[in-house]
LOLO-331695 format. One record per residue (C-alpha): residue number from 0; residue in three letters; z, y, x. Coordinates in steps of 0.05 Angstrom, whole numbers. Example, Ala and Ser with C-alpha at 12.3 -4.5 7.8 and 13.67 -1.06 7.14 Angstrom:
# residues 2
NODE   num   residuo        w        v        u
NODE     0       ALA      156      -90      246
NODE     1       SER      143      -21      273
***
This chain:
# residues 341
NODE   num   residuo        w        v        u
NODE     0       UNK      558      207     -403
NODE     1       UNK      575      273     -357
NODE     2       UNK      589      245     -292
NODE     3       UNK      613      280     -232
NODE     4       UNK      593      255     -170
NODE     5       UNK      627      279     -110
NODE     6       UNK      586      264      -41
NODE     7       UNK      517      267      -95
NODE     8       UNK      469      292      -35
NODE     9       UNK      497      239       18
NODE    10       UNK      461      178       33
NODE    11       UNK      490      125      -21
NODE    12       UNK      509      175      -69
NODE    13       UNK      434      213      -73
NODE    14       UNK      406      136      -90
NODE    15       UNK      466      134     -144
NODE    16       UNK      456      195     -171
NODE    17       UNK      383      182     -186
NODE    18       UNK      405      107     -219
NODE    19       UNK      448      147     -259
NODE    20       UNK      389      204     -281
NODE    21       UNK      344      152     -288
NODE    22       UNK      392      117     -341
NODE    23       UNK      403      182     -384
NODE    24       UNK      471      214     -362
NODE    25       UNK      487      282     -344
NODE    26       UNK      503      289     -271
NODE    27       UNK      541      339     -230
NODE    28       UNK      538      333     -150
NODE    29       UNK      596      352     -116
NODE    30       UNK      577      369      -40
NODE    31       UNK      591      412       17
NODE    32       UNK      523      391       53
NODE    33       UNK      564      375      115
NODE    34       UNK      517      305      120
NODE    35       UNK      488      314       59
NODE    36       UNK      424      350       33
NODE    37       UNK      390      390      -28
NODE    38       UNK      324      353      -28
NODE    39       UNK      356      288      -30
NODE    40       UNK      394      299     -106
NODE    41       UNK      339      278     -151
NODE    42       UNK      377      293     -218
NODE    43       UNK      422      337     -244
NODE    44       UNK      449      400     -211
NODE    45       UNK      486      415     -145
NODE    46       UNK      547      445     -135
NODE    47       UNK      557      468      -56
NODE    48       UNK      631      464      -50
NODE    49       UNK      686      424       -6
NODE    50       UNK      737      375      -38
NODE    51       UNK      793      418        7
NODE    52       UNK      781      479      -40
NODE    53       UNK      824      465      -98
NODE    54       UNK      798      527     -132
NODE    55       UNK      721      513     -122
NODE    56       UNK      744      434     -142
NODE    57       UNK      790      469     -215
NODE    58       UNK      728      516     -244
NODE    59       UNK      669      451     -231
NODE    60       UNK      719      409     -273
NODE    61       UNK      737      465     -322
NODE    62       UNK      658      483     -334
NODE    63       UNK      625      407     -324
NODE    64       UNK      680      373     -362
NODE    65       UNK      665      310     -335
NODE    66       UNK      671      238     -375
NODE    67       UNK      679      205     -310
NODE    68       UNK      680      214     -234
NODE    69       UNK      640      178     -179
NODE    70       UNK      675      194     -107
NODE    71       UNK      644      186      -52
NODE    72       UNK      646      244       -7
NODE    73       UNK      677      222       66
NODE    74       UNK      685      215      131
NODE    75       UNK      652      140      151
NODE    76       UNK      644      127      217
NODE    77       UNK      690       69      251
NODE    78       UNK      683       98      330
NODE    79       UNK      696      177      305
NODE    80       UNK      752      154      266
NODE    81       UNK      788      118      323
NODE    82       UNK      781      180      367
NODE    83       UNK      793      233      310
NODE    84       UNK      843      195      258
NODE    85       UNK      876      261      232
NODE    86       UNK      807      288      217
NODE    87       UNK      791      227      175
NODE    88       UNK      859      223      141
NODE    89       UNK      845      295      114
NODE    90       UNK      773      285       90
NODE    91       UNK      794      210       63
NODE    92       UNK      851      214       44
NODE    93       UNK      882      289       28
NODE    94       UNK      814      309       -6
NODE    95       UNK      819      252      -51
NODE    96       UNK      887      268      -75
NODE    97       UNK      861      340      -92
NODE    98       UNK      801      302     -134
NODE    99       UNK      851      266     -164
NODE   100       UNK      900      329     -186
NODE   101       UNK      833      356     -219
NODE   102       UNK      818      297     -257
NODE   103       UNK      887      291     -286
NODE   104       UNK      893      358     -297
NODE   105       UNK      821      358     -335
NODE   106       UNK      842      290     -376
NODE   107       UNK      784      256     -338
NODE   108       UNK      814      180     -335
NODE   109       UNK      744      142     -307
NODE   110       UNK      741      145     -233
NODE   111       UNK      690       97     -192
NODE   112       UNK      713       93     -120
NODE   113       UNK      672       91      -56
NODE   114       UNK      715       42      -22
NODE   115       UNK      691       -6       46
NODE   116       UNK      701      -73       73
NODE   117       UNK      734      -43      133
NODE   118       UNK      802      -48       92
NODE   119       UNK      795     -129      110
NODE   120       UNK      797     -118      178
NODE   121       UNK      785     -182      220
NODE   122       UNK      797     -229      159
NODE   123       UNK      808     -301      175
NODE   124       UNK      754     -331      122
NODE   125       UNK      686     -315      107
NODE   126       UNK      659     -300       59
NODE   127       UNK      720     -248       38
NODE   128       UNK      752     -243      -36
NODE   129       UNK      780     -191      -62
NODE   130       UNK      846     -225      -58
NODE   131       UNK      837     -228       20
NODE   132       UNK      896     -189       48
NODE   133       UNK      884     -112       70
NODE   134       UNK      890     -108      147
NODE   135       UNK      848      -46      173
NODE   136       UNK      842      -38      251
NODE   137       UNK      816       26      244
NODE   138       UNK      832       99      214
NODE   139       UNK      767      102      171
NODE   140       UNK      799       30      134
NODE   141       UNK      866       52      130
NODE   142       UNK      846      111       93
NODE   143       UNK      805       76       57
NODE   144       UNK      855       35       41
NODE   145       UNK      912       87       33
NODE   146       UNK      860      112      -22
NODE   147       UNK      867       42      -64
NODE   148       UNK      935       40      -62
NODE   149       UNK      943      109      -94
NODE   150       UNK      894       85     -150
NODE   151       UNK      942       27     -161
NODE   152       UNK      994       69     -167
NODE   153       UNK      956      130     -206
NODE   154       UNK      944       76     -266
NODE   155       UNK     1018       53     -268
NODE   156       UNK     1046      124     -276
NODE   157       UNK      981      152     -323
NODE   158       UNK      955      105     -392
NODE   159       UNK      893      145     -394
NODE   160       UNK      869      134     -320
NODE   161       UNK      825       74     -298
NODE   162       UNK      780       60     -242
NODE   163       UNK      734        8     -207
NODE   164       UNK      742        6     -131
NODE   165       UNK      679      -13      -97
NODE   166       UNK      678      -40      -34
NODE   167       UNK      620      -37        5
NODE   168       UNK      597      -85       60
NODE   169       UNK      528      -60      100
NODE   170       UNK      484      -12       56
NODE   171       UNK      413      -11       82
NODE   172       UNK      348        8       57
NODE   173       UNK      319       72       23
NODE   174       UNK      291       87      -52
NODE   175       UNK      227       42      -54
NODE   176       UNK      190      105      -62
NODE   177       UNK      204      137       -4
NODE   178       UNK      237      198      -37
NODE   179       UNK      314      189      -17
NODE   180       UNK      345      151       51
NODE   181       UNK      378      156      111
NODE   182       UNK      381      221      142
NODE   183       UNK      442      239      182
NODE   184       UNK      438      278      243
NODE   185       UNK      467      217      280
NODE   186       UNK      454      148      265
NODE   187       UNK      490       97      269
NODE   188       UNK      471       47      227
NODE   189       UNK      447       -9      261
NODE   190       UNK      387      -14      227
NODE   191       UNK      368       56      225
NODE   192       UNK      375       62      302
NODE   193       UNK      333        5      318
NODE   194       UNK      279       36      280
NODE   195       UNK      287       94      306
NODE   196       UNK      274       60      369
NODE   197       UNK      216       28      342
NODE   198       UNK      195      103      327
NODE   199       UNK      208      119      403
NODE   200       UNK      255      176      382
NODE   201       UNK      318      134      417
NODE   202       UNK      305      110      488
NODE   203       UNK      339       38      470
NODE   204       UNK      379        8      427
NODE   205       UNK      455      -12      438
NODE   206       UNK      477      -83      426
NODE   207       UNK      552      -66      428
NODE   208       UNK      585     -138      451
NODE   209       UNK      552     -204      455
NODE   210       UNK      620     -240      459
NODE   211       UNK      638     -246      394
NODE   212       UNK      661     -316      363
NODE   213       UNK      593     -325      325
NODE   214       UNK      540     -369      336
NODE   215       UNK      489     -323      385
NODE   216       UNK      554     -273      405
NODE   217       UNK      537     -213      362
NODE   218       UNK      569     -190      302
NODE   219       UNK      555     -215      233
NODE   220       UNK      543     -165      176
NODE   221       UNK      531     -170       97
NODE   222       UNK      468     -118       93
NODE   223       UNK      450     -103       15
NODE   224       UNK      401      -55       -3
NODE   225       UNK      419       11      -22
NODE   226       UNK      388        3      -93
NODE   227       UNK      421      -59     -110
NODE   228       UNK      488      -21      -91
NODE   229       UNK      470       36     -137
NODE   230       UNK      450      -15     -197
NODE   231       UNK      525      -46     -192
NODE   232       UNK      549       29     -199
NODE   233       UNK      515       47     -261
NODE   234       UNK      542      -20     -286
NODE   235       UNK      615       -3     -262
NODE   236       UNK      612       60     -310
NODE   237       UNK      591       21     -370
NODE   238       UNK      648      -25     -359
NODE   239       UNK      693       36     -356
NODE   240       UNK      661       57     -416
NODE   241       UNK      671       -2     -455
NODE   242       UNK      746       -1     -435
NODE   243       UNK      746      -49     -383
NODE   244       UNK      810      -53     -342
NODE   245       UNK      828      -25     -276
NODE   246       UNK      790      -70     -221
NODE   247       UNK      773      -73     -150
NODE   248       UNK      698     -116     -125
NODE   249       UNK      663     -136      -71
NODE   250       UNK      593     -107      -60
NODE   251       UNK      550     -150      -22
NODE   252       UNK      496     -214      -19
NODE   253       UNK      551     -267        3
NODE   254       UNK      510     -281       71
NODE   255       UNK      508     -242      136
NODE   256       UNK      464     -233      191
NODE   257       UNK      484     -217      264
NODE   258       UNK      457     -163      312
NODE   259       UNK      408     -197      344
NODE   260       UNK      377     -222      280
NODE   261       UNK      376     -156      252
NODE   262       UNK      337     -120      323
NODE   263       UNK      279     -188      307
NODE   264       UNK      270     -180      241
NODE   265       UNK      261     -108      251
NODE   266       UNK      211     -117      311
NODE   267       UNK      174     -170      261
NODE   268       UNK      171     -112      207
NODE   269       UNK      148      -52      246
NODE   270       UNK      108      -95      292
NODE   271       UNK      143      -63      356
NODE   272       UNK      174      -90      415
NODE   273       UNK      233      -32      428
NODE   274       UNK      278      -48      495
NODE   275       UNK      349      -65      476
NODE   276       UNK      403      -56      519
NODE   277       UNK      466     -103      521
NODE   278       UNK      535      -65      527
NODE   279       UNK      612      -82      513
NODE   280       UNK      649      -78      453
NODE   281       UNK      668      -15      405
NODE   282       UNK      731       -6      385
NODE   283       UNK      749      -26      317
NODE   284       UNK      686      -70      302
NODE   285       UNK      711     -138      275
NODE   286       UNK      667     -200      291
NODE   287       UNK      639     -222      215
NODE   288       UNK      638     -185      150
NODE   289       UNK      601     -221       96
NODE   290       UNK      625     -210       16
NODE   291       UNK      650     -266      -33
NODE   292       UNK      608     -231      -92
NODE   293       UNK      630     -278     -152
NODE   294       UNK      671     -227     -174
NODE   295       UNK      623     -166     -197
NODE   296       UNK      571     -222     -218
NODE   297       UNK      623     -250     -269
NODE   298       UNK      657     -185     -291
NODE   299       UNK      606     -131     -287
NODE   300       UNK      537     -183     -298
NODE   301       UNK      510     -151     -228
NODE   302       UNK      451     -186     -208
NODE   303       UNK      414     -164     -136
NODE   304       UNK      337     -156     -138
NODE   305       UNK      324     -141      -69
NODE   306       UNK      361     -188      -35
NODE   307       UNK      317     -201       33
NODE   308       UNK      333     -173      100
NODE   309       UNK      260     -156      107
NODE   310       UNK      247     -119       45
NODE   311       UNK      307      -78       62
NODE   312       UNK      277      -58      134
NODE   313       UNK      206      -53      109
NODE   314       UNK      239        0       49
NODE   315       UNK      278       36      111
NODE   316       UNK      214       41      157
NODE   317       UNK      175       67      106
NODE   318       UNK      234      123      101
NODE   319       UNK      238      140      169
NODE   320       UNK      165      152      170
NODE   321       UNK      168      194      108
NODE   322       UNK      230      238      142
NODE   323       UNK      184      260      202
NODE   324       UNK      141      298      164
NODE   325       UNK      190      323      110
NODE   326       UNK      236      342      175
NODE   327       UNK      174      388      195
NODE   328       UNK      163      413      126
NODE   329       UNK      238      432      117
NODE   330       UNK      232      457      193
NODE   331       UNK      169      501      178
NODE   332       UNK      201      529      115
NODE   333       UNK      259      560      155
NODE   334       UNK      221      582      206
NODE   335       UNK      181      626      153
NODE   336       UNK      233      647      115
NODE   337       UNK      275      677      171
NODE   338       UNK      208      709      192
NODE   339       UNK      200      742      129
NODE   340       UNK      137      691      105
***
């Protein structure tokens, strides 16, 4: 199939990308490079554009021709979106209204959604179903969220338009070969910034609250591994393909771990003994999030492979050690081309 992938050189969409290369399809990334990166799109070719120029967004639809759309180009972290909620309702929200105008407009009915397990909020059970009401407590859910609802509502008014909504619970990990990972200019992953701490490149690491209601006070996350997550995508677009309904998963192990568990396992990994620092709470971090996955095992077959907190961690320290030196290379590069070398 010719899929366009919108967000292609980010983080999660670079690992889907090369699922989807790696299974035969024809793939167009969709990026303005504003987190993302060249090196990391493994397959198909790159266009550099925004989702906020409608024009740019009209001719890549009119030349590609797509079969199907995967979106994940936005704005995702919780703290900047509490402080900056207009920013994230335009990036989120606004930009995926114009995608959607140029898929309608292109008769392009398959759309696979980037969607989160922030739209829970602080749900009441865990693990979470899908049929677990939507309560956000903070912008990047709700426009998240915002997003799903205009999906719903997209399919009742348009026969030819169908989508899966995926929603994501902690992605971790890096391409087993070390090609494609993490790589923002500011991490905030949990895992990422302990390593990086383990790499001595961050003074300490941040344990933000340690009075949560959980058993040792931290919070409790799902992590799955990035590959796993792009496996379930790949299978997503067959079921599109095959004509499956509109439908809306959980993407995640079905167990958590908390904060602290997370900072030993990834001392016990890298072998390193990193100070951590206790602080308070950030705002709009709810205490557990943890996936009822019985869903996208039953509907879509999805079956995780790398399911173990360590494997993840060992995949995303063997990334972070590979992004040193490609940081130099990609440093020295510039350097001589702006000299004239």
């Amino acid at each position: 199939m010719k899929v366009f992938v919108t967000g292609g050189a980010g983080y999660i969409g670079s690992h889907v990308v090369k699922a989807l290369g790696e299974k035969g399809h024809d793939v167009l990334v969709y990026d303005d490079l504003r987190t993302g990166n060249r090196w990391a799109v493994l397959h198909g070719r790159l266009v550099v554009a925004d989702l906020a120029d409608v024009q740019a967004l009209d001719e890549a639809f009119r030349q590609f021709r797509p079969d199907a759309v995967m979106h994940f180009a936005a704005s995702i972290v919780v703290p900047e979106s509490v402080r900056n909620p207009v920013e994230y309702y335009l990036n989120n929200t606004a930009c995926t209204l114009n995608l959607l105008r140029a898929m309608l407009a292109h008769g392009t009915g398959r759309l696979i959604f980037s969607s989160t397990a922030a739209v829970y909020g602080i749900a009441g059970t865990s693990p979470i179903r899908e049929t677990a009401p939507l309560a956000p407590i903070n912008p990047y859910g709700t426009s998240k969220m915002v997003n799903e609802i205009i999906l719903r509502d997209t399919v009742f008014a348009h026969d030819d338009f169908r989508y899966v909504s995926l929603r994501y619970f902690n992605v971790a990990g890096a391409d087993g070969q070390a090609r494609i990972g993490q790589a923002y200019k500011e991490a905030t992953h949990l895992i990422t910034r302990a390593l990086k701490t383990a790499r001595g490149e961050m003074e300490r690491l941040d344990i933000y609250g340690t009075d949560y209601p959980t058993p040792d006070g931290t919070c409790i996350r799902d992590y799955i591994h990035v590959e796993d997550l792009a496996d379930a995508h790949v299978l997503a677009l067959d079921y599109l393909a095959a004509g499956g309904a509109s439908e809306v998963f959980n993407l995640g192990y079905g167990h958590g771990f908390s904060v602290r568990e997370v900072v030993n396992a990834v001392r016990r990994t890298t072998g390193i003994d990193f100070s951590v620092a206790e602080t308070g709470r950030r705002e709009g971090d709810p205490p557990e999030l943890v996936a009822g996955n019985e869903k996208i095992k039953a509907l879509l077959g999805w079956r995780p492979l790398r399911d173990d907190l360590d494997h993840i961690i060992k995949t995303a320290w063997q990334w972070e050690r590979k992004l040193d030196s490609l940081t130099r290379t990609l440093s020295h590069g510039e350097r001589e081309k702006r000299s004239g070398g």
